[in-house]
C-alpha positions as CSV (number, residue, x, y, z in Angstrom):
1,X,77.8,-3.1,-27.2
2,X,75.7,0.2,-26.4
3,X,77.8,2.2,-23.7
4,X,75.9,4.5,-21.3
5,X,77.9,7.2,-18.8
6,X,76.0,7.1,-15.8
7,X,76.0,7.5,-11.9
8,X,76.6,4.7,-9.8
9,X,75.3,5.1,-6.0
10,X,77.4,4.6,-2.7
11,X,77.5,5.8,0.7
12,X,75.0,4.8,3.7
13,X,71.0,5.2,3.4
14,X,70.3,9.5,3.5
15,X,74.4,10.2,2.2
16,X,74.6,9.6,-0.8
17,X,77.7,9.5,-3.1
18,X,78.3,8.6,-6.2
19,X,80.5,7.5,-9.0
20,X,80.5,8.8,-12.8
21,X,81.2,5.1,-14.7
22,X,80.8,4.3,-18.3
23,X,79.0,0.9,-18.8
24,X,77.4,-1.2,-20.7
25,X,73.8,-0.7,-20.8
26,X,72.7,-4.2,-20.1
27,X,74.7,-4.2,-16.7
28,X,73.2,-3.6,-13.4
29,X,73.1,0.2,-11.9
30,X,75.7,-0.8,-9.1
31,X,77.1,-3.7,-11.4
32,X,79.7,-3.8,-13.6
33,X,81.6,-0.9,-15.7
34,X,84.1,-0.3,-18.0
35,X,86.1,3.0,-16.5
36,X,85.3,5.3,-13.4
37,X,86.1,8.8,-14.7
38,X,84.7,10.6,-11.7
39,X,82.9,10.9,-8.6
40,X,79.9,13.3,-7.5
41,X,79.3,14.2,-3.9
42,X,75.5,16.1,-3.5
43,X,75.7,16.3,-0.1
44,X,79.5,18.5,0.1
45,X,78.5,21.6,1.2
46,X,81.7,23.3,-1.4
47,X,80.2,23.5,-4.5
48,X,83.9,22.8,-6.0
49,X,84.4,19.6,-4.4
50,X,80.7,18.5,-5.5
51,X,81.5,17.4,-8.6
52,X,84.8,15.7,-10.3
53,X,85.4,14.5,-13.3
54,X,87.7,13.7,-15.7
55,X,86.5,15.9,-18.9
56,X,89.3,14.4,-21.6
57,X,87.9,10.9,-20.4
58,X,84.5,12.1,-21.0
59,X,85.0,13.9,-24.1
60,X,87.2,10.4,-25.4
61,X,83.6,8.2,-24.5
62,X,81.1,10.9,-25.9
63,X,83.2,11.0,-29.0
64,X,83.1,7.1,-29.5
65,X,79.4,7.4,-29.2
66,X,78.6,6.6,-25.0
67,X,75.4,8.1,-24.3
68,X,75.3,10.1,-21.0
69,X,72.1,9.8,-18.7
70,X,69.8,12.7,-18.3
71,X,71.7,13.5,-15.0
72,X,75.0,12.8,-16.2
73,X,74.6,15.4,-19.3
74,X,73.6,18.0,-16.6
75,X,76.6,17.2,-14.8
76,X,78.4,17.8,-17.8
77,X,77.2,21.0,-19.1
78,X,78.1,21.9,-15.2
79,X,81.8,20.8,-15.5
80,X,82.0,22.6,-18.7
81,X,80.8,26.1,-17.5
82,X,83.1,25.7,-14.4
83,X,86.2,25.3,-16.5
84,X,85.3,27.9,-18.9
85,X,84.8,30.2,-15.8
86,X,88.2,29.1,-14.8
87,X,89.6,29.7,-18.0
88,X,88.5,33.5,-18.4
């Protein structure tokens, strides 16, 4: 089974929100998925509350071999310089 980490989309037409899911690659965008391990909000105006995930979650499905979508990688590299910021 070939995993993918990608969005899936909620919220009404113009507000979108969305969830961070790893699923199988065969399944629908909105469909099925194995584990939610965050949530992204573009339209939040506090650019901490944009994005949340759960990086030990993420680092668990990236080391099992789940490939992240082109927009989910971004997202990651994100998260990762936002706790490294916090860390300093």
């Amino acid at each position: 089974m070939a995993v993918k980490i990608r969005l899936q989309r909620g919220g009404a037409t113009h507000a979108p929100y969305y969830r961070v899911v790893v699923a199988d690659q065969r399944s629908p965008r909105d469909g099925r998925f194995v584990e939610k391990i965050g949530t992204y909000d573009p339209k939040n105006k506090d650019e901490g509350k944009q994005l949340n995930l759960e990086m030990e979650r993420v680092e668990y499905w990236l080391g099992v071999g789940a490939q992240p979508s082109d927009t989910v990688r971004s997202l990651i590299k994100k998260a990762r310089r936002k706790a490294a910021a916090a860390a300093e």
